[in-house]
N, C-alpha and C positions, 0 to 999 in steps of 0.2 A: 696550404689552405687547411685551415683546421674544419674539423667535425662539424661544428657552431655555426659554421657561415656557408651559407645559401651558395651556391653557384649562381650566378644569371641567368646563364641557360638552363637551369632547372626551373626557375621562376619563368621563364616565360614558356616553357614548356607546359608548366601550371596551367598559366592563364588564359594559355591557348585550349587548353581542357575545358576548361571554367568558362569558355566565349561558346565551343563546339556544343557543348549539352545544352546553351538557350540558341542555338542556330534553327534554321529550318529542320537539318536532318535530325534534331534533338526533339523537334514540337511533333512531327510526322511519326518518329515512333513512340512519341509517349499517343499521337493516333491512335496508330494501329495498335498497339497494347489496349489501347480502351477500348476499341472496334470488336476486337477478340473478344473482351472482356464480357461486353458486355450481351456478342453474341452468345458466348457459351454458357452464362446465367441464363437468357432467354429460353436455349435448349433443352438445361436442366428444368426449367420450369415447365416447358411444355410436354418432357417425358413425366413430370410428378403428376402432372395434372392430367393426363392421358391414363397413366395406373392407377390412380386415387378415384376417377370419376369413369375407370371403364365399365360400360353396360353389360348385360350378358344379351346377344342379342337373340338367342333364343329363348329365354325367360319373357324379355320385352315382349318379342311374335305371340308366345301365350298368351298373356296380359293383356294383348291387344283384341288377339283372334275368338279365344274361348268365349268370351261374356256375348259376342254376335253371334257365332255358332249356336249358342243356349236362348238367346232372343230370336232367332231366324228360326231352331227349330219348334219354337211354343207358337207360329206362326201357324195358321189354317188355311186350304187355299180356298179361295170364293170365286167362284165365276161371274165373268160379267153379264148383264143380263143385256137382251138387244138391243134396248133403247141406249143402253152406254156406250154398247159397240158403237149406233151407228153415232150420235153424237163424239165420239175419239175420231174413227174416220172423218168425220166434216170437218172437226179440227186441224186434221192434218193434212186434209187436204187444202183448207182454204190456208192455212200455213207455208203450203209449199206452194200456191199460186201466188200467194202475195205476205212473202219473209216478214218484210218489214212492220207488221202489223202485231 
């Protein structure tokens, strides 16, 4: 047999290659390859976007806290006087006798 000519049973060894990669176990891991794929983008993304957009969260507490600290303490305290008292009392009382109102 010379160099030039095919065996037969190499050609159908071929073929049988050539049938196996469009078979099930062919479509399943081209799957899983994409499944992988496309989870490990996703995770790359959610670690960039986790570092790029992390808060400091004690600067935030600042930010939040200091400007009511600075408004609560420019605050004065005023007594109520008795006619308020007792009108809050009748409020909450006729409130707790009857919720729904």
């Amino acid at each position: 047999m010379d160099k030039k000519e095919k065996d037969p049973r190499e050609q159908i060894g071929i073929d049988n290659m050539v049938k196996a990669r469009s078979s099930r176990r062919g479509f399943l891991k081209k799957a899983i390859v994409g499944a992988v794929a496309v989870t490990a983008t996703a995770a790359v993304a959610k670690k960039t976007g986790d570092v790029l957009l992390k808060e400091d969260p004690q600067q935030a507490y600042m930010n939040d806290v200091l400007p009511g600290d600075k408004a609560l303490s420019q605050m004065q305290y005023v007594e109520m006087t008795a006619g308020e008292k007792k009108s809050l009392v009748a409020r909450l009382v006729k409130n707790y006798n009857n919720p729904e109102v």
